[in-house]
C-alpha positions as CSV (number, residue, x, y, z in Angstrom):
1,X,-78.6,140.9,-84.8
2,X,-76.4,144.2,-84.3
3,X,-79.8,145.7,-84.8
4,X,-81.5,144.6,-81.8
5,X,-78.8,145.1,-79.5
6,X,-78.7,148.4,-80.3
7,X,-82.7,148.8,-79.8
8,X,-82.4,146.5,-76.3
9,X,-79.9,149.0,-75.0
10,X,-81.9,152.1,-76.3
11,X,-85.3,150.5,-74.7
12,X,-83.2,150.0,-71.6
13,X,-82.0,153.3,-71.5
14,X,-85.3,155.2,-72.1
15,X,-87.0,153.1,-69.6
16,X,-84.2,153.9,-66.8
17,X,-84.6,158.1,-67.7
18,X,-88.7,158.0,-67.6
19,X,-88.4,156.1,-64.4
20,X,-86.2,158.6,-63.1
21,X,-87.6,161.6,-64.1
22,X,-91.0,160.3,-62.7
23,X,-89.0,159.2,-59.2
24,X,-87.0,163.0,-59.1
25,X,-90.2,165.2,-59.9
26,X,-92.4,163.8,-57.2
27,X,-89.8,163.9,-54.3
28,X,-89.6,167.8,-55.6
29,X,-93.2,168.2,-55.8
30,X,-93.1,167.5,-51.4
31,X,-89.8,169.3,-51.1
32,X,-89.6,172.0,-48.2
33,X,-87.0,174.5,-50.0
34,X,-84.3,176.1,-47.3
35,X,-81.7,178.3,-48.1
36,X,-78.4,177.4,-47.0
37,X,-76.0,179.4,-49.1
38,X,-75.7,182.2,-51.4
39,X,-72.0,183.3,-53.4
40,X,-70.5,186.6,-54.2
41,X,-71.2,185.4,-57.8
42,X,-74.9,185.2,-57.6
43,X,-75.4,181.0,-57.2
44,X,-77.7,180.4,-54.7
45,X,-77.9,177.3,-52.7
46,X,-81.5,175.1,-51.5
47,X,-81.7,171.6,-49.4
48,X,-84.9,170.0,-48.7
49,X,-85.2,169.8,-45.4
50,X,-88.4,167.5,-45.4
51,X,-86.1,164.2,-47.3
52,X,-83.3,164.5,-45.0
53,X,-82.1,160.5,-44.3
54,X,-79.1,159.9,-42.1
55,X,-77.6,156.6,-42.5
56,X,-75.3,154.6,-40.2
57,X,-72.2,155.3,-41.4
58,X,-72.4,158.9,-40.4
59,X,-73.6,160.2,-44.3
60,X,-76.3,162.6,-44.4
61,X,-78.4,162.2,-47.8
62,X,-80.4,165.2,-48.9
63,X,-81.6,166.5,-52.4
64,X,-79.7,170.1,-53.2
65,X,-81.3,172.6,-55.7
66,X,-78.3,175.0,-57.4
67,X,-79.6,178.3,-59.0
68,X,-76.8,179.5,-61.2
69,X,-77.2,183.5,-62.0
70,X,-74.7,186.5,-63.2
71,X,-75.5,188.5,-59.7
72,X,-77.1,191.2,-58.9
73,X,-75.1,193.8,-60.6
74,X,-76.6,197.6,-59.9
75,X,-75.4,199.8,-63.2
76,X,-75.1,203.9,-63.0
């Protein structure tokens, strides 16, 4: 019995991530990349700007892609 709860729940679970990682790569695979910041430290900022949904409550949904990098550092 313990068995199959544990299997349900992992079924459940699998099924949940492959739905979402089919949902999340075709909303990128439209996606109009803008750049909208850029840090000191190198991490660069991108919204879509072609799934932008404003809701009544005055909240702006929109997907955000982070780079994370060490800089540009220029060496002597």
């Amino acid at each position: 019995m313990r068995r199959n709860k544990w299997l349900a729940k992992f079924g459940i679970t699998l099924i949940g991530m492959c739905s979402l990682f089919i949902y999340g790569f075709s909303k990128v695979e439209a996606a109009e990349w803008k750049l909208f910041q850029a840090t000191s430290v190198g991490n660069i900022y991108y919204f879509d700007s072609a799934n932008i949904k404003h809701f009544p409550n005055d909240v702006v949904w929109v997907w955000v892609r982070i780079i994370e990098t060490t800089g540009l550092v220029k060496r002597n």
